[in-house]
N, C-alpha and C positions, 0 to 999 in steps of 0.2 A: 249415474255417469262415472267413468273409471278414472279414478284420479291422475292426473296429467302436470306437467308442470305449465297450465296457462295461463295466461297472464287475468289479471283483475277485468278487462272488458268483456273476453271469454268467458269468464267462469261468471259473468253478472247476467249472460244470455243463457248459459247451455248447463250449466249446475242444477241439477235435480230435476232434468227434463229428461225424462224416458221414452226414448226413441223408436222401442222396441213394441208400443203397446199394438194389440190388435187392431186399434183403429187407423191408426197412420198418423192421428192428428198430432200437427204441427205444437199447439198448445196444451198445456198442463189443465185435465179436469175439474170444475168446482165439482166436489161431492158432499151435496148438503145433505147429510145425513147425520144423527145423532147417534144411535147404535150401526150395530154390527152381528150377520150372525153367525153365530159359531159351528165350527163342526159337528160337535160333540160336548158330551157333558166336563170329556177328560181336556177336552181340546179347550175350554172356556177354564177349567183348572190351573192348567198351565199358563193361558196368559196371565190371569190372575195373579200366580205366585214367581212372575217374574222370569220363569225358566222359557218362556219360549216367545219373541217379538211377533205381535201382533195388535191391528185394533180390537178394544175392548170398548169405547164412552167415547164422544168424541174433545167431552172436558178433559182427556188424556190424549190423543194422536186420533189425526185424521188424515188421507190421504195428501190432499190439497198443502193442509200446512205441513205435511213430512216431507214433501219438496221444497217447499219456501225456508224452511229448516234447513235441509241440502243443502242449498243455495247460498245461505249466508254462512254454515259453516266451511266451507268453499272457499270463500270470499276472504274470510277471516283466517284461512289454513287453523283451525279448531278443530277438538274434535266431535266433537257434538253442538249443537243449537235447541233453543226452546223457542217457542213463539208463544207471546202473552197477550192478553188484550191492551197493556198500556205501558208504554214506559214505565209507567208509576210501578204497575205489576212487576217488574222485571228487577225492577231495584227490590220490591218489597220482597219477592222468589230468594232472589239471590242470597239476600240480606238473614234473610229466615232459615236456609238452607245452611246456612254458617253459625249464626249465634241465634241462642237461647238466653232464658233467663240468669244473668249475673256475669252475662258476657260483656261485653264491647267492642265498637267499633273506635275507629278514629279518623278523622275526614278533615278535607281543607272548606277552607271558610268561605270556598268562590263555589257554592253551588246553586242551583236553579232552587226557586222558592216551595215547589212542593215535595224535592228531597230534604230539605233544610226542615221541613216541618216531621215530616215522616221520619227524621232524624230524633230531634228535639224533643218531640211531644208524643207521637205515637209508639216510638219504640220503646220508649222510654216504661209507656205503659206496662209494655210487658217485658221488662227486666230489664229490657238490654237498653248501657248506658252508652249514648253519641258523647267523642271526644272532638272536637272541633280546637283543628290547629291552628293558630293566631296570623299565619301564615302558612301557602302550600311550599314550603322549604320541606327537603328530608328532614334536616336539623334543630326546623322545630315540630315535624310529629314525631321524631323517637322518642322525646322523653314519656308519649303519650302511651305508648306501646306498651304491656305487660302480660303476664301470664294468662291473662284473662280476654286478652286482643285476641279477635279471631278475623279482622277483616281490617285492609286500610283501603280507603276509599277516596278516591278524585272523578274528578271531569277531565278529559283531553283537554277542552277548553271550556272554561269557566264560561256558567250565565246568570249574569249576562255581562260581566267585566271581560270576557274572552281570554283571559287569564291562561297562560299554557304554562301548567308545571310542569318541572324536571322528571319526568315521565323513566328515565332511566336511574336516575338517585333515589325516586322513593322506588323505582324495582328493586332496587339492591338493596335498598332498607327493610322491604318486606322481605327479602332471601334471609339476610342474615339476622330477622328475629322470626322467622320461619312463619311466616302470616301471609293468607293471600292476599293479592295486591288486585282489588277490584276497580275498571276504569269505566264512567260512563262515559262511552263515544259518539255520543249523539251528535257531537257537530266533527267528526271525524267521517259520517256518511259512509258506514257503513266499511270501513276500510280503507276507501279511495284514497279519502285524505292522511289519515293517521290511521295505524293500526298498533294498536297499546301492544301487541303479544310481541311484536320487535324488539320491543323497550323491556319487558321482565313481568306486563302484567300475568295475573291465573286466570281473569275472567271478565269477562264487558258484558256489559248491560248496552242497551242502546233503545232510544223511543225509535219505533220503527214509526210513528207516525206522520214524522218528518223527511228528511231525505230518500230514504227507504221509499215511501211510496210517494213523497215529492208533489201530490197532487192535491194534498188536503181531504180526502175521498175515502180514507177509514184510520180509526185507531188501532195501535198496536205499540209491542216492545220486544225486543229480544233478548237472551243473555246465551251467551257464549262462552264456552268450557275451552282453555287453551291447552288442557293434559299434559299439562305439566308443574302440576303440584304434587305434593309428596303427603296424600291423606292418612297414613299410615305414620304418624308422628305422637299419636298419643290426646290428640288434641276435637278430633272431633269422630267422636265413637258415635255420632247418627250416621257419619259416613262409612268409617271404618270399623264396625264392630255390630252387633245384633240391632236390628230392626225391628222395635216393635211393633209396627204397622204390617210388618211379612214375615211373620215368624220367625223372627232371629235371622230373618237373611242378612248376611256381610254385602254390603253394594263395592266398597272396594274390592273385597275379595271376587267377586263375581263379575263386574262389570269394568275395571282395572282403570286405566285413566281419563273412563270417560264416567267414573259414579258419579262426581259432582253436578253434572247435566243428567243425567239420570235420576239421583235424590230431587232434582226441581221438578223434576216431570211426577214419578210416582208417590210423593208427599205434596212438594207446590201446588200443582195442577190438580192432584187429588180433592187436598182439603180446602184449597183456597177459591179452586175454580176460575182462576182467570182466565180462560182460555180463550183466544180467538176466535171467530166466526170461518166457515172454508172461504168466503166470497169475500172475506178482509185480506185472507193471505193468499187469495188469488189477486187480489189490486195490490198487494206486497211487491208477490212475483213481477207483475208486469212492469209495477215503477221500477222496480231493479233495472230491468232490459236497460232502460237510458239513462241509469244515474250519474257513468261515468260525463254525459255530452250536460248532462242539466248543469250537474255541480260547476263543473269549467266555465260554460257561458256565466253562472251565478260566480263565482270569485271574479272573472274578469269583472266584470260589469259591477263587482263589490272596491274594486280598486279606484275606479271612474266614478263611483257616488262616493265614495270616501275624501277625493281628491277636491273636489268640489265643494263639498261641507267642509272641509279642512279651510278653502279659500272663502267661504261666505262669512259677513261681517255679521249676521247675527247669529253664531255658531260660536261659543266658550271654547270647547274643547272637543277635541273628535279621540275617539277610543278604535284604533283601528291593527289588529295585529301585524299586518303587513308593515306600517310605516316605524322608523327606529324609533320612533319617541315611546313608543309601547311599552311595555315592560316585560311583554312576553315575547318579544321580536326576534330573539335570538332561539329561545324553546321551538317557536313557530317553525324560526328556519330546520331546526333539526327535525320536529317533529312532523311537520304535516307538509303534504304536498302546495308547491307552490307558495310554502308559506303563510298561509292564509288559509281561514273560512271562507264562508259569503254573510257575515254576518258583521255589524258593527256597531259602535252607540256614539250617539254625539249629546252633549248636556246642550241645550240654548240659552242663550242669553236673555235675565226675563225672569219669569218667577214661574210657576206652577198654573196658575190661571192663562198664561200667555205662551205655556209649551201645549194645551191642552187646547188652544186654542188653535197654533199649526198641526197637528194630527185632526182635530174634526175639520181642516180646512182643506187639508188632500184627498183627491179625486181620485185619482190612480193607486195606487198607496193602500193596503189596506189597514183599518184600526184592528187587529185581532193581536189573538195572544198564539201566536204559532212562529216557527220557523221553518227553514228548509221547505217551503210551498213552492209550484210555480207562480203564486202572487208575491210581490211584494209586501212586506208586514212590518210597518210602524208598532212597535209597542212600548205602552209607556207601564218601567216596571213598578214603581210608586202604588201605581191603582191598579196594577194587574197582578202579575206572577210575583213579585215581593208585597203583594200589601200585607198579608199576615205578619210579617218581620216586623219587630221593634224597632224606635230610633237608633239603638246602640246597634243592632244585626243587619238592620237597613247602612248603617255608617260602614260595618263592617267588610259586606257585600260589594259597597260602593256604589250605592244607587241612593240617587241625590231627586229631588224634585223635580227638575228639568231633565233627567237623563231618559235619552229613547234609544230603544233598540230597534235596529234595522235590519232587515233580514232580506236578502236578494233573493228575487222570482227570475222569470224568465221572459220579463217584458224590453224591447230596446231601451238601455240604459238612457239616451239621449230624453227620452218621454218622460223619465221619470226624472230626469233633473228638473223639466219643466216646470212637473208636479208640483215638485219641494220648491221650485220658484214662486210659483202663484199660491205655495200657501205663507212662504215665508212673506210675502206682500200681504199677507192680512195679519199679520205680526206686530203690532206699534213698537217704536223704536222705544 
């Protein structure tokens, strides 16, 4: 598709759809294939040693996902895209593609529970040390930052506190100690809401397996190259300097401001193998088509269950970005559309046996650990996505015993207050 100046509803339909093929067909192809054959012996050389784009494995590019790629760099105005089989992949791509052993990262302390770990414990394994900011302040991860920083790292909005850091302060903190500024944007949906590259981010990660495909109906993740980082600093010679994986090839020198998505592909995707299935990023593609109409219906109808829990008497507190009492109300307004997610957490009143007890009491509602579905999703992060957290990182997070997350589907909001009616009736006071 030839790049156009149009707007995000556009380019969620018509991005990486090839108009022109021999068949006429309206829709983008699954092509489940694993190879590819080549022309020739010189012709299978050249993909090989990087000099000429083509498929080679489909654990590297395949047709299917090289649109769905399109599509979201598109969306993103980036200039490249990867598609991984998991969010988790996309963080762990990214993350690897930047530091090695006796690097560092440094990250805010409002993250989802299996970056926190993947943080902490995994990477740690292999060299690379996680700096975790006491707060997502700039002011307090500069002091974290050093010679040896090769990534700073947030969430658009934190989970599950929904947390929105100053997106623009820590850009300019990452400029001016020349560090890329990586965001995950997984409850930014792909764009719609928040797009980090506005604000100064180099690079977003995103779990595609939420808003993205919206339907609950496969895993995936993406990361996205904003090219505009300056690789050529001295500081990461996997990127800008001999390749020993391709003979001393330069990926900066050769591939210019899109290496960084490039080094994810032909090292990430090489050695790690995450790669997606075609028929995952063909139910990519298609949830894309309506992200813009789901997300909307899902914030509205996130503002009318918020209001609601906010007035029920066996409800402590409601955590809800939109309303001032938040602490990210203001970031919200700057950064994301309308203000808001569709996501929010309310603690209840009660103890741990008696918040466990309204989630197995909703019918409508479901108990799972996902968001951005068209179901609605109760989760309680205690026993779910934070249990591996300590007391002290569980405090830290802000997830308390009775705190649940609620995640908006696309069911009439009206039905679902019901729901949380007749379960909060089986609640003892």
């Amino acid at each position: 598709m030839k790049k156009r100046n149009y707007r995000f509803e556009t380019l969620q339909i018509h991005a990486g759809l090839d108009k022109d093929t021999p068949s006429g067909a309206r829709g983008i192809a699954i092509t489940p294939t694993a190879a590819y054959r080549f022309r020739s012996c010189d012709h299978a050389a050249r993909l090989f040693e990087l000099s000429e784009p083509g498929n080679i494995y489909t654990r590297l590019q395949n047709p299917t996902t090289a649109a769905y790629e399109e599509r979201i760099a598109a969306l993103y105005g980036g200039v490249g895209a990867l598609a991984v089989a998991s969010g988790m992949s996309s963080v762990l791509v990214a993350i690897l593609s930047l530091a090695q052993q006796g690097d560092n990262i440094v990250a805010s302390p409002y993250l989802y529970g299996g970056t926190y770990n993947l943080f902490r414990t995994t990477l740690r394994k292999l060299g690379i040390d996680c700096r975790i900011a006491p707060t997502p302040s700039a002011d307090d991860f500069a002091p974290l930052v050093d010679e040896r920083t090769r990534a700073i790292y947030v969430e658009s909005m934190g989970n599950p506190t929904c947390d929105v850091p100053d997106l623009e302060a820590l850009g300019r903190l990452a400029a001016e100690k020349d560090v890329p500024f990586v965001v995950d944007n997984t409850f930014g949906a792909a764009g719609f809401l928040c797009n980090p590259f506005d604000w100064g981010a180099n690079i977003v990660v995103d779990s595609a397996t939420k808003w993205i495909n919206g339907h609950g109906t496969a895993m995936g993740g993406i990361i996205v190259d904003g090219g505009n980082y300056n690789w050529a600093n001295g500081k990461f010679p996997q990127i800008d300097g001999p390749s020993e994986g391709y003979h001393g090839l330069n990926l900066y020198e050769t591939f210019g401001n899109a290496a960084f998505i490039v080094k994810c592909r032909v090292d990430g995707l090489r050695d790690l193998g995450c790669c997606p299935s075609p028929f995952d990023s063909y139910l990519m593609l298609i949830g894309l088509e309506t992200l813009s109409l789901r997300v909307k219906h899902e914030v509205e109808s996130t503002w009318r269950l918020a209001e609601y829990c906010r007035n029920h008497p066996k409800v402590k507190n409601v955590s809800f970005v939109g309303f001032e009492s938040h602490p990210g109300y203001e970031n919200a307004r700057k950064y994301y559309r309308y203000g808001s997610s569709a996501v929010f957490t309310i603690e209840l009143k009660g103890t741990l046996e008696s918040t466990v007890r309204f989630v197995e009491s909703l019918r409508l509602a479901a108990n799972m650990t996902m968001i951005g579905d068209s179901i609605t999703v109760v989760t309680h992060p205690a026993s779910t996505t934070h249990k591996q957290l300590g007391e002290a990182d569980l405090k830290a997070a802000g997830v308390t015993p009775t705190l649940l997350r609620i995640s908006l589907g696309l069911e009439n909001v009206e039905d679902l207050i019901a729901d949380f009616e007749q379960a909060f009736s089986c609640v003892e006071e």
